[in-house]
N, C-alpha and C positions, 0 to 999 in steps of 0.2 A: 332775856333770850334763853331757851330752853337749851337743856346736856340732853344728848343723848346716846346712850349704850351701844359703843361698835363692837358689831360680829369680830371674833378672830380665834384664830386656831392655837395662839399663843398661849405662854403660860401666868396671864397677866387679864385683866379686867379695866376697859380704856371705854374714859367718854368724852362724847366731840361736843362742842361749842356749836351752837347750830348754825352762828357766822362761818363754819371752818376754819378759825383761826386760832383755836386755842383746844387743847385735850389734855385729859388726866388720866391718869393713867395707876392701878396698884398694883403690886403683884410682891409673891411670898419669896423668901429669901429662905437656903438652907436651913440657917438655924432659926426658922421659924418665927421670926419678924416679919414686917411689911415695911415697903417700900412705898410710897404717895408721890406721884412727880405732878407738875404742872408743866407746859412747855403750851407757850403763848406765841405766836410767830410776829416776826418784826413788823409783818404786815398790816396787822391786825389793830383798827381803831383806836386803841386801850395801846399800842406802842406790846413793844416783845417783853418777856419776864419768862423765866426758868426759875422753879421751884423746886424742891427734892427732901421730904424728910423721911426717916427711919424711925415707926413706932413700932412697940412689941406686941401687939396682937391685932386680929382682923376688924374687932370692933372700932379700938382707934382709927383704924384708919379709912372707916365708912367716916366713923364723924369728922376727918381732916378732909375727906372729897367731900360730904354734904359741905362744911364749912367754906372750901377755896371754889365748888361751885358756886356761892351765895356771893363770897366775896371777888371772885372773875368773872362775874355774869355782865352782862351788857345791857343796858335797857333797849327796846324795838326802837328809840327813836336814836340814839345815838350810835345806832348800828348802820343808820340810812347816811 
């Protein structure tokens, strides 16, 4: 089941689950860290999970979303 990239005005970079039931979300912190959350909702096939880790630069934290999309993804049948 494909992510894909929500528009927003925030100060932060969020992708949806194409179920709607799961989003990731990065965004930078003062001192120049990242922040990677996951938030799965209770509703959601796959059952709810909250995630949250804190890596020091932007490239981690592309490969912590490429990696927890890979591993939150849903297959098209077990989404029916």
């Amino acid at each position: 089941m494909p992510w894909s990239e929500v528009e927003t005005t925030e100060r932060y970079d969020e992708w949806e689950r194409a179920d709607g039931y799961a989003t990731l979300r990065v965004r930078e912190r003062a001192d120049g860290s990242y922040v990677v959350r996951l938030d799965r909702l209770e509703q959601a096939p796959d059952g709810r999970s909250y995630r949250r880790e804190r890596v020091g630069d932007r490239e981690r934290a592309d490969e912590l979303v490429t990696d927890w999309k890979e591993a939150f993804d849903l297959s098209e049948e077990s989404s029916r």
